[in-house]
ROSE-4610 file (N, C-alpha, C; in Angstrom, 1 decimal, always signed):
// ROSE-4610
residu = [X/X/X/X/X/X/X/X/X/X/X/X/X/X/X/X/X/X/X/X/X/X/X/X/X/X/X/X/X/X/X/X/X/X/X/X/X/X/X/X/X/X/X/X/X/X/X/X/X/X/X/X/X/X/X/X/X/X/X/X/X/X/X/X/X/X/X/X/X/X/X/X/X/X/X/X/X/X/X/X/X/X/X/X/X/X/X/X/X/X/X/X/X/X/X/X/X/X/X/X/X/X/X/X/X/X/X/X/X/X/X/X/X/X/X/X/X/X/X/X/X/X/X/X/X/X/X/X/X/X/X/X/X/X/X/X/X/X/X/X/X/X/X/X/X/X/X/X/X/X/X/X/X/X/X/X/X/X/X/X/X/X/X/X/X/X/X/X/X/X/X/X/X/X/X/X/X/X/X/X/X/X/X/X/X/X/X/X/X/X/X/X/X/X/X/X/X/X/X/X/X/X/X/X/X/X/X/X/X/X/X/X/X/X/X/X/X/X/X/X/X/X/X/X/X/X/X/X/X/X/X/X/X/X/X/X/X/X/X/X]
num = [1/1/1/2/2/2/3/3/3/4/4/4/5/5/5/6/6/6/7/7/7/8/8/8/9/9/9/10/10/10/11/11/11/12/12/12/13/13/13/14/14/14/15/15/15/16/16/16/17/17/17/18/18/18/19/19/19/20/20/20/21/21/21/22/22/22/23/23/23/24/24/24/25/25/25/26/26/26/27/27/27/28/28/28/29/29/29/30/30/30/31/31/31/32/32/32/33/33/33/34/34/34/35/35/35/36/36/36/37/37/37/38/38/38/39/39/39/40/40/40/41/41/41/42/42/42/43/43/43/44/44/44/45/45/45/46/46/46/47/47/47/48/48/48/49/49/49/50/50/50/51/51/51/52/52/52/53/53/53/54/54/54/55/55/55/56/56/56/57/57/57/58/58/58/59/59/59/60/60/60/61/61/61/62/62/62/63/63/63/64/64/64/65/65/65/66/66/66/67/67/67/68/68/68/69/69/69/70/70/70/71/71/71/72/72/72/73/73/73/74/74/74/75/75/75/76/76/76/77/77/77/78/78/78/79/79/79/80/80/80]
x = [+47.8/+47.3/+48.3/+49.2/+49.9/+50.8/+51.3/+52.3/+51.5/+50.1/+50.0/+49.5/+49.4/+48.9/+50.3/+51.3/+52.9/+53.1/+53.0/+53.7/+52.9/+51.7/+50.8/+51.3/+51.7/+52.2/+53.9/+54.5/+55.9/+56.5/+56.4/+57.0/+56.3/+57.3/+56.8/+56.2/+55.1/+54.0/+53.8/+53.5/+53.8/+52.0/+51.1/+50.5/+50.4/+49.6/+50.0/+48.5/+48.2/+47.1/+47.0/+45.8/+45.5/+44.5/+44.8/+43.9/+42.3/+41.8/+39.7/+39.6/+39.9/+39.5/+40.3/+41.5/+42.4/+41.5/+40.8/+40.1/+38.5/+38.4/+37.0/+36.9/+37.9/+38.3/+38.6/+39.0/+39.5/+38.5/+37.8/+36.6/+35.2/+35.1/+34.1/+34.8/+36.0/+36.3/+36.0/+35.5/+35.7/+34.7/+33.6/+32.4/+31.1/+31.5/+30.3/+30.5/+30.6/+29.9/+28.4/+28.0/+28.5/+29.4/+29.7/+29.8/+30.9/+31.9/+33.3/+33.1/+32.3/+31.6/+31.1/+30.3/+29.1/+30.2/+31.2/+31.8/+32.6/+33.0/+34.1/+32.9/+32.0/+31.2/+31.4/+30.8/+30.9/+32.0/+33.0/+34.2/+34.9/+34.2/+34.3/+34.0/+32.3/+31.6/+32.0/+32.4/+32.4/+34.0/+34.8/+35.9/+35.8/+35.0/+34.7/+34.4/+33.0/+32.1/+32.4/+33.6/+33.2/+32.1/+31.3/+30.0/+30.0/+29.1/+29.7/+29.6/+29.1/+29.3/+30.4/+31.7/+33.2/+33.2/+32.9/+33.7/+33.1/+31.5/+31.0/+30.6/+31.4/+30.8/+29.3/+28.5/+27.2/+26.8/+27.1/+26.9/+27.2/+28.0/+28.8/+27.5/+27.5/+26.0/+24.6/+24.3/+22.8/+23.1/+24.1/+24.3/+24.2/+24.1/+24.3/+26.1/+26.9/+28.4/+29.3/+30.2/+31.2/+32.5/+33.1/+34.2/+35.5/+36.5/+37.5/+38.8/+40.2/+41.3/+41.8/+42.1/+43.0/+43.7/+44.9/+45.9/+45.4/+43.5/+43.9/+42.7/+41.9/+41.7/+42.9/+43.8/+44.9/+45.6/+45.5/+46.4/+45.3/+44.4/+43.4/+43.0/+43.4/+43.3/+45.0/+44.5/+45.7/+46.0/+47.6/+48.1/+48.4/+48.7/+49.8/+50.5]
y = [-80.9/-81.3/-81.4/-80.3/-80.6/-81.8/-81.7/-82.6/-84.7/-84.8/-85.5/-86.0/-84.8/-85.4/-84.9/-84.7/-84.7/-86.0/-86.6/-87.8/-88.7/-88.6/-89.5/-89.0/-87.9/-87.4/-88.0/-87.6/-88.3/-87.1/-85.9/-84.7/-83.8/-83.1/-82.1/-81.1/-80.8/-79.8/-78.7/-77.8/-76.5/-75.8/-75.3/-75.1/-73.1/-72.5/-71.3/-70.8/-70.0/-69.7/-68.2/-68.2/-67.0/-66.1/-65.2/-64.0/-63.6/-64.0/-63.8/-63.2/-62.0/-61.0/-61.5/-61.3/-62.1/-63.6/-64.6/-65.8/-65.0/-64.4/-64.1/-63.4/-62.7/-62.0/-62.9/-64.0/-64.6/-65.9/-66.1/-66.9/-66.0/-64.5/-63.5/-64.2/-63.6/-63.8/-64.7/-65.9/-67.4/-67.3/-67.3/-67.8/-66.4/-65.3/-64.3/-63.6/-62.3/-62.0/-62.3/-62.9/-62.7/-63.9/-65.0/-66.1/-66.4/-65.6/-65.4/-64.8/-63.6/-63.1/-64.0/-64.5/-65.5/-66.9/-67.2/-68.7/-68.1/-66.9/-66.5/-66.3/-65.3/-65.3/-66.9/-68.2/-68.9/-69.2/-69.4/-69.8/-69.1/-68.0/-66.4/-67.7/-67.9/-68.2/-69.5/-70.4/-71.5/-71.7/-70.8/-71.0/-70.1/-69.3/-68.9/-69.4/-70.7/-71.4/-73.2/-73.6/-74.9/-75.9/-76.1/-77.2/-78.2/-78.6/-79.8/-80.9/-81.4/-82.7/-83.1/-81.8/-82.2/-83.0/-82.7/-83.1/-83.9/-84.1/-85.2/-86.4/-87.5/-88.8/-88.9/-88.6/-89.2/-88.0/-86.8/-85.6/-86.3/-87.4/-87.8/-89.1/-89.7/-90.7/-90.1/-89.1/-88.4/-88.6/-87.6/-87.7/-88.5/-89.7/-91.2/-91.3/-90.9/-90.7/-91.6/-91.9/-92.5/-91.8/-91.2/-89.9/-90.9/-90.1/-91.0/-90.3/-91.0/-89.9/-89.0/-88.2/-87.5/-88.5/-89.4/-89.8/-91.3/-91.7/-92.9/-92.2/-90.9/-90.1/-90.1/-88.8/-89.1/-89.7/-91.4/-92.4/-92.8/-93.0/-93.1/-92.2/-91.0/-90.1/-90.1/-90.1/-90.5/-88.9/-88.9/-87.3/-87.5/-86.8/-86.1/-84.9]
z = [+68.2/+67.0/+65.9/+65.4/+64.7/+65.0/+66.1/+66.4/+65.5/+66.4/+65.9/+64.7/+64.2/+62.5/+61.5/+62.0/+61.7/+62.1/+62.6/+63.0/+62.1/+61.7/+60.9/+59.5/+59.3/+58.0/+57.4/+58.4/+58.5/+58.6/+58.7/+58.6/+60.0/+60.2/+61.6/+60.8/+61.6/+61.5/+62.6/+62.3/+63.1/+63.0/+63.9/+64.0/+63.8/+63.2/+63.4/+63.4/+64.5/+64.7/+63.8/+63.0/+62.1/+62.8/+63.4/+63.7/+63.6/+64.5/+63.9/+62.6/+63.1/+61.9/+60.6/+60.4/+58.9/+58.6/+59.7/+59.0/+58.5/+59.1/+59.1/+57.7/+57.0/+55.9/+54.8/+55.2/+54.0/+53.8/+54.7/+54.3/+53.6/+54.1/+53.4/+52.0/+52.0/+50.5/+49.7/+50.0/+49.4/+49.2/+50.4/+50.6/+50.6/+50.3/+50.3/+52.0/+52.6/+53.7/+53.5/+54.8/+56.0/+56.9/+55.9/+55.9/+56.7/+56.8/+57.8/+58.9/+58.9/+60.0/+61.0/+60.7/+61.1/+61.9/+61.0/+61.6/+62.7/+62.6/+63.5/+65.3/+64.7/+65.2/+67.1/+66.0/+66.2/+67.2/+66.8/+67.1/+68.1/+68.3/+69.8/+70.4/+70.5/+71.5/+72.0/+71.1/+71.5/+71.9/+72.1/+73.0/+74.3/+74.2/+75.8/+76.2/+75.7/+76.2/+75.8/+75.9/+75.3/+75.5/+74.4/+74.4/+75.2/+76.0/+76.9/+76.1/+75.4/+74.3/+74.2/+74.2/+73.2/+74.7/+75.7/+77.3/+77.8/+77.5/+78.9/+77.3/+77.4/+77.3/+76.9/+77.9/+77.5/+76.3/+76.3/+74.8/+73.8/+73.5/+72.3/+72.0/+73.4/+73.2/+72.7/+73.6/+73.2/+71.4/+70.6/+69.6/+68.5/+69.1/+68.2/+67.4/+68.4/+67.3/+68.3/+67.9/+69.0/+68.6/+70.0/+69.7/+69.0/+68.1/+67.5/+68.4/+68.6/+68.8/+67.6/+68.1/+66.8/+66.1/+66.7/+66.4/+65.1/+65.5/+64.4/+63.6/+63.3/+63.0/+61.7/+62.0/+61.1/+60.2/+61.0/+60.3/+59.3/+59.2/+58.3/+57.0/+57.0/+55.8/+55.1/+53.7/+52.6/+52.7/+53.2/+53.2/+51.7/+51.3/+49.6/+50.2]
């Protein structure tokens, strides 16, 4: 991911994964507990468990969405 929204940016990008608990802390903070709790929560489950929508084609149909790439995703948003 970094790699390609660095290349859509024009600059390399480095991805740095922040620790459950340190995200889950600094979103309480923003947003109220339990609210970091609760996303992290989330975010456990759904990488033990990936949703089959992100993976089967027809999840993305049931949905009424049509999946985008990252890559023109990216080229589309004004970096600063």
């Amino acid at each position: 991911m970094a790699a390609t929204i660095g290349a859509a940016v024009g600059k390399p990008l480095a991805y740095v994964r922040i620790p459950l608990p340190g995200f889950a802390a600094g979103l309480n903070a923003v947003f109220g507990a339990p609210a970091g709790d609760d996303i992290i929560t989330l975010y456990s489950h759904m990488e033990a468990n990936p949703p089959a929508a992100v993976h089967d084609p027809a999840g993305w149909r049931d949905l009424g969405v049509t999946p985008e790439s990252l890559a023109d995703w990216a080229a589309r948003q004004r970096w600063a």
